[in-house]
C-alpha positions as CSV (number, residue, x, y, z in Angstrom):
1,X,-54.8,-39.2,-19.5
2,X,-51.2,-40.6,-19.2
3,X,-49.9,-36.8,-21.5
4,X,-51.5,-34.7,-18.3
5,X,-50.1,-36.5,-15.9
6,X,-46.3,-36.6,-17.2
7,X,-46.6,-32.6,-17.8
8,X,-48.2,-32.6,-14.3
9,X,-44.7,-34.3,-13.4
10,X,-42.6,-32.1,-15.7
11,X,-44.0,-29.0,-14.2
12,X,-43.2,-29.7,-10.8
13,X,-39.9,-31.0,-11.2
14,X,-39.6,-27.3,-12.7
15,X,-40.5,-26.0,-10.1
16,X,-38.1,-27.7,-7.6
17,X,-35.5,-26.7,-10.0
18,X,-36.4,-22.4,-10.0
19,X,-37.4,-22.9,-6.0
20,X,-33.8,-24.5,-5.9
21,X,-32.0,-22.2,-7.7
22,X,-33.7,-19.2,-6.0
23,X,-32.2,-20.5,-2.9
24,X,-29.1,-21.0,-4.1
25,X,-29.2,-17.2,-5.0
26,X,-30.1,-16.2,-1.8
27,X,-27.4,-18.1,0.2
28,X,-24.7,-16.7,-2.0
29,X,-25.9,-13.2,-1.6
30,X,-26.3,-13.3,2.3
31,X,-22.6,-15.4,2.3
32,X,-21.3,-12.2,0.1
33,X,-23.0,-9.3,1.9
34,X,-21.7,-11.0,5.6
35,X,-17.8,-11.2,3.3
36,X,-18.4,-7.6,2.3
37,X,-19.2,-6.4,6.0
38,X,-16.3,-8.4,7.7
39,X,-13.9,-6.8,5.3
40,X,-15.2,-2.9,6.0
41,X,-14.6,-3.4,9.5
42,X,-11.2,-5.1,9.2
43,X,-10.6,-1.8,6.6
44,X,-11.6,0.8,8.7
45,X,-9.7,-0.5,11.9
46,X,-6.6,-0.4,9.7
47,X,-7.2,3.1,8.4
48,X,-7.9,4.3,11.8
49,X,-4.3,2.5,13.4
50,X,-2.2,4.4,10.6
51,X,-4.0,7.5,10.4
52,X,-3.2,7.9,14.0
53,X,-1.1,11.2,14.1
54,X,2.3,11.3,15.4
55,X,4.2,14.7,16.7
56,X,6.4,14.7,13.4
57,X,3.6,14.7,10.9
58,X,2.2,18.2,10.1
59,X,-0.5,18.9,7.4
60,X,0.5,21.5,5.3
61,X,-2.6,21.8,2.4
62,X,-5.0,20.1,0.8
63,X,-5.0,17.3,3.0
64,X,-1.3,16.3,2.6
65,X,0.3,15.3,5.6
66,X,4.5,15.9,5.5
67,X,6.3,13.8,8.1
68,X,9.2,16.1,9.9
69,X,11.3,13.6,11.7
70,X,14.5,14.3,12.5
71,X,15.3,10.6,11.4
72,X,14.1,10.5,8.4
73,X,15.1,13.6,7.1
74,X,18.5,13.3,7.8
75,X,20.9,12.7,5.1
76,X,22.4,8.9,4.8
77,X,25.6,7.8,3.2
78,X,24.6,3.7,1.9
79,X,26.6,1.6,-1.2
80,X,28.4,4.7,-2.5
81,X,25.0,6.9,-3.0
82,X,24.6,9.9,-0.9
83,X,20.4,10.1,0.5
84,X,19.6,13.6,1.0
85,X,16.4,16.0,1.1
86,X,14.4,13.2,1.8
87,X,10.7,14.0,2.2
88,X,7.8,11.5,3.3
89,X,4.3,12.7,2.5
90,X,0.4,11.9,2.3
91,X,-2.5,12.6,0.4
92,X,-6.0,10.9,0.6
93,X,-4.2,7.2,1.5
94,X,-1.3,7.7,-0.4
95,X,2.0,7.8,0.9
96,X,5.3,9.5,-1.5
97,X,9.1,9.4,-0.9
98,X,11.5,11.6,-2.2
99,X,14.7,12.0,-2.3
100,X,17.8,13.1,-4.0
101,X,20.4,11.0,-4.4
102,X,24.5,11.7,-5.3
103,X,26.9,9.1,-6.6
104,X,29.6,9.2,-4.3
105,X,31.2,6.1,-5.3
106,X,34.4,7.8,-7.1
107,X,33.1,6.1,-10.5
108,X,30.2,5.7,-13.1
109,X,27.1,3.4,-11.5
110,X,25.0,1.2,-13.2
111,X,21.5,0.8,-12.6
112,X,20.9,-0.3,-9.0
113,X,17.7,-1.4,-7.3
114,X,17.2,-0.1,-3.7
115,X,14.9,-1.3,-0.7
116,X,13.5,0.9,1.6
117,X,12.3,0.2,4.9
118,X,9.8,2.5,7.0
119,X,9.9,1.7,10.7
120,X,8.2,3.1,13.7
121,X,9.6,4.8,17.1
122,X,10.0,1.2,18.5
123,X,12.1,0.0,15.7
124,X,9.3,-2.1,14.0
125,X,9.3,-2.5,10.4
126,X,5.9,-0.5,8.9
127,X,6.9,-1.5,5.2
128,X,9.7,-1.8,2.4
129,X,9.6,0.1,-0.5
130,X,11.2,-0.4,-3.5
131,X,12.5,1.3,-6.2
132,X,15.6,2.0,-8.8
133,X,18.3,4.1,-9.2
134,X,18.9,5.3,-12.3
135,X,22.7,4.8,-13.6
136,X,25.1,7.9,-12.4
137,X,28.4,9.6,-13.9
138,X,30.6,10.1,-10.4
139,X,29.2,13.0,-8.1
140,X,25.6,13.0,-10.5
141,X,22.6,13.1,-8.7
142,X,18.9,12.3,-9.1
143,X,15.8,12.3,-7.7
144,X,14.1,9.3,-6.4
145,X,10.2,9.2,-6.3
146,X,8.9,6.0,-4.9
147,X,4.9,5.5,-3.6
148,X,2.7,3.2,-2.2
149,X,-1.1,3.0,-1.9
150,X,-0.9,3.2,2.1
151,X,-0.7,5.3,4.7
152,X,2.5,5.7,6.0
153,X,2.8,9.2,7.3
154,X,4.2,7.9,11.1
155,X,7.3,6.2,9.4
156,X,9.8,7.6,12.6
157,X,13.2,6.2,10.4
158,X,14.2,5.0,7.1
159,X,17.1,1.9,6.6
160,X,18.4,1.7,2.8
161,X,19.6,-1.1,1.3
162,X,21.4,-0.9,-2.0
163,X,21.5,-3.7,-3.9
């Protein structure tokens, strides 16, 4: 009599233990489904603040968006490097700079790291990019091809920092 009564015992203490656990489970998906939602809609009100679309950003094929400020495009003298040709684009989130770049230093460079800043009509910094220049003979040029995975496409000026 006292064997059926200790497996009696065992088998409901079992059975607080899976009842338990299957709780557990269902609290940690509802916690993660309620994470998963919150995120979406912080997400898509980002997406829908960048994506707004500013009188210098034309979309020329495919879906790529080509940003023709006057600002950015123009040509920028910074640390002995020449900016020019500089083109800001976007396709499906994103964002590429380009850029040739010219040595005008009067000597051979080394390699030199450059920031990037994007800002807005207002002044206010969007991002900083960052990338390298590659090291120059005087009056050599290169390109400079620096992306980030965010939409940047209303970027109104560009300030360079060489370092």
């Amino acid at each position: 009599m006292e064997k059926s009564s200790k497996k009696g015992k065992k088998s409901s203490v079992g059975l607080i233990w899976v009842i338990i656990a299957i709780i557990l489970i269902i609290v940690i998906v509802v916690a993660v489904t309620r994470d998963k939602g919150n995120e979406n809609n912080n997400t898509t009100n980002t997406v829908n603040s960048n994506t707004a679309t500013n009188s210098y950003v034309q979309e020329i094929e495919s879906g790529v968006k080509l940003n023709t400020s006057s600002k950015i495009n123009e040509a920028k003298e910074v640390g002995g490097y020449k900016f020019t040709n500089i083109q800001l684009t976007t396709k499906d989130g994103i964002t590429t700079l380009l850029m040739d770049v010219t040595n005008t230093s009067g000597a051979s460079t080394d390699l030199k790291n450059v920031e990037i800043t994007l800002v807005d009509e207002a002044g206010d910094e969007l991002t900083t990019l960052k990338g390298v220049i590659v090291a120059l003979e005087n009056n050599a040029s290169t390109q400079l091809n620096i992306a980030a995975t965010s939409d940047y496409i209303n970027a109104y000026d560009l300030k360079i920092t060489v370092e």
